[in-house]
N, C-alpha and C positions, 0 to 999 in steps of 0.2 A: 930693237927698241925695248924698253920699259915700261909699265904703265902703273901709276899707284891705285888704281881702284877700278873694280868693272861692276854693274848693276847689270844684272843678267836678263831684264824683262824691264822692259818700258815703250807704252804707249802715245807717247805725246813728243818724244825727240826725234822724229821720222816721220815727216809726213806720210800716213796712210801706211804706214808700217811695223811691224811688231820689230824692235830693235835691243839688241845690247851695247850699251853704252861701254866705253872705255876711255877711261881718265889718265893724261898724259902730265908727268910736275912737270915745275915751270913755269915763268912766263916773264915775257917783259915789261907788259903793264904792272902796275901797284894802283888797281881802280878800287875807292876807299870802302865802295860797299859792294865787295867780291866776299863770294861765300865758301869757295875752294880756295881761301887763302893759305889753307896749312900743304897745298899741294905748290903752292907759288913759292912763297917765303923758304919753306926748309922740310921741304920732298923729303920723309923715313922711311924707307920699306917697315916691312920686306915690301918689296915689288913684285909682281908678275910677268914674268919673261913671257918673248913673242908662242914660245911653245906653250907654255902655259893657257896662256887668251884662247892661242886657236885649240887645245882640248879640249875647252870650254865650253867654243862655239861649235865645234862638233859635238859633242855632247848634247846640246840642247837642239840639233838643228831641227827640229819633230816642230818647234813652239817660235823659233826667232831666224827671218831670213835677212835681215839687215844689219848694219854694225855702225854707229856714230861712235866718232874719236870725236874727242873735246877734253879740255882741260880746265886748270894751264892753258897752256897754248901750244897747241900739237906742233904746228909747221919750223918751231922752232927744234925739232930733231931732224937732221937733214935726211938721216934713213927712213922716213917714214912715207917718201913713194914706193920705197921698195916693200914695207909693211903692207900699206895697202892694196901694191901687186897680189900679193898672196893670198890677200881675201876674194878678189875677183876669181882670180884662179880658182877658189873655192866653192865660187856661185853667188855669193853673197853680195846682195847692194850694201854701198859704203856711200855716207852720209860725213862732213867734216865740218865742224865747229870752228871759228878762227878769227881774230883778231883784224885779221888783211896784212900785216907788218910784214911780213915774208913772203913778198909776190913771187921768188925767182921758183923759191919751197912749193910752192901752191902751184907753180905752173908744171912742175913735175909731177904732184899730183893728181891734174887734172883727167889725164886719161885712165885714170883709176877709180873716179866719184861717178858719184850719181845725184848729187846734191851738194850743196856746197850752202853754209849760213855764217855769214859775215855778220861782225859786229859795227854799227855806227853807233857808237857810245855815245856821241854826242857832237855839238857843232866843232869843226876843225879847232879854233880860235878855243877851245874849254877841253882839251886835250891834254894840255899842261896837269889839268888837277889829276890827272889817269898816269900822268910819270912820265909820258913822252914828250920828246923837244920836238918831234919834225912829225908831218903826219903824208911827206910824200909817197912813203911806200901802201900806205894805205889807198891811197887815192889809184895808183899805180893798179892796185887789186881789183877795187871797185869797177874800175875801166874794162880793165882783164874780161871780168865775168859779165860783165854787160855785151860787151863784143864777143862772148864766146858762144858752147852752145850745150854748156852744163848747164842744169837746174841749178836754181839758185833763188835765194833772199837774202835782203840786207833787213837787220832785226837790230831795235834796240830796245833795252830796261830803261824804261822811263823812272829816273831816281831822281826827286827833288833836289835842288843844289848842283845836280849832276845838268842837265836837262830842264829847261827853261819856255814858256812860248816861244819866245827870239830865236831858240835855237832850232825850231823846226823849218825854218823853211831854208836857213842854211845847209841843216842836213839834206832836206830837199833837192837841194841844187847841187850838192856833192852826189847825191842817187838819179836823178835827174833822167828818165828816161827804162829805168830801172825794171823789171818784170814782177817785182814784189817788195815792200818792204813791210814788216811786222814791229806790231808796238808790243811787247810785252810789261806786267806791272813789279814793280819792285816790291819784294816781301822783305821786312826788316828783319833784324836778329843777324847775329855770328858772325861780323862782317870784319873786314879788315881794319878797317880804323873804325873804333867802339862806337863813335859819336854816331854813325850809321844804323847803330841796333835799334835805337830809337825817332830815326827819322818816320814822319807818315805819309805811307803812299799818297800819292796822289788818287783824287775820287775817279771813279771811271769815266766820269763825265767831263774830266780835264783831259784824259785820254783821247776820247772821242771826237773831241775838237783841236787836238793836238792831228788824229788820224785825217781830219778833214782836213786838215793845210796840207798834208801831205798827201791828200789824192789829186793834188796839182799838177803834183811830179815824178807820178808814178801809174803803174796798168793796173796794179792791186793793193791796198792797204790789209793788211789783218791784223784782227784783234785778238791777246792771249790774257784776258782779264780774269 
C-alpha cells in the first residue's frame, strides 16, 4: 500500500486512544463538502510506502499504541487486510475509517480491527448528491457489523443541504438496532465544491434534536459538537 499523509499524534480519532492517523488517496464518493479532496480528485506524492508508515510507528511507539487508516477511502485498496495484518503483528490496535461501499474489502478486514467507523452521510434516497447510483453495498456493510462482534459506529457530519430533519429517521431505520451512532458538526471552508466553504453549520441545538430522533433506533447516540 500507499498512503498520502500520516499525523503522527491525535486524540479524538480513537476512542480512548492515543492514535496515528494514516491517509489512504482515493475514493469513490465526490461528497461536495469533503475536506481531503486533493487526496480524492488527484492523489501526488510523494507518498509513503508500507515500510515507511511502520518506521514511523516504531519510532514513536513510547507515545502512540493505536493506528486509524482513513482517507479517501481505504477499503478501496484490496491489500490492505494484509496492511493491517502487519500492524496487529506488531501490537497495535487498528481502528478504520470507511465509507461501507466495499463490504467483501471490509470483511477481510475484519479480523484485523478493533473498531470499525462507518460513514451514514445521509438518507439512502440523498445519496446521488455524494456521486453514488446504488447504496446496496452499503447497507450490505451496515448489516455486516451489526451481526458481527467488532466495535463499531455508524457517524455522520451533519451538512446542511446534505442532511435534512426528514433524513433522520430514514438514516435511523437504515442503523436501526445499531450499538452506537454519532452526530458530528460540519466545519465549512476548503471543501470540494466551493459553494460549501460558506455554507453555516447547523446550531447545536438542531443537532440535538436531530440526536433525539435518533435514540429511537439505536443503544447510544454521541455528540461531537
Amino acid at each position: 500500500m500507499r498512503f498520502g499523509g500520516l499525523q503522527k499524534i491525535s486524540l479524538i480519532d480513537f476512542p480512548d486512544r492515543i492514535a496515528t492517523v494514516l491517509f489512504t488517496p482515493g475514493c469513490n464518493l465526490r461528497c461536495p463538502y469533503c475536506h481531503n479532496w486533493r487526496l480524492v480528485l488527484d492523489p501526488k506524492g510523494p507518498f509513503l510506502s508500507e515500510d515507511d508508515v511502520l518506521q514511523i510507528l516504531e519510532s514513536q511507539r513510547r507515545f502512540v499504541d493505536a493506528v486509524v487508516i482513513t482517507g479517501g477511502e481505504p477499503t478501496m485498496h484490496r491489500d490492505i487486510p494484509l496492511f493491517l495484518e502487519k500492524l496487529k503483528q506488531r501490537g497495535f490496535a487498528v481502528k478504520l475509517d470507511t465509507n461501507g461501499f466495499f463490504p467483501e474489502v471490509l470483511e477481510s478486514c475484519l479480523p484485523y480491527l478493533d473498531y470499525v467507523a462507518v460513514d451514514v452521510k445521509t438518507c439512502p434516497e440523498r445519496y446521488h448528491l455524494l456521486g453514488a447510483v446504488d447504496v446496496g453495498n452499503l447497507l450490505r456493510t451496515v448489516e455486516e457489523l451489526k451481526k458481527g462482534s467488532v466495535n463499531y459506529e455508524f457517524r455522520n457530519t451533519v451538512v446542511p443541504g446534505i442532511v435534512e430533519e426528514e433524513c433522520i429517521p430514514r438514516m435511523g431505520e437504515l442503523a436501526k438496532g445499531a450499538r452506537c451512532f454519532a452526530f458530528q458538526q460540519f466545519v465549512s471552508g476548503d471543501t470540494l465544491d466551493k459553494d460549501f466553504n460558506t455554507v453555516r453549520p447547523y446550531f447545536p441545538e438542531t443537532i440535538i434534536h436531530f440526536a433525539d430522533i435518533m435514540s429511537h433506533y439505536v443503544e447510544e447516540v454521541k455528540l461531537r459538537l
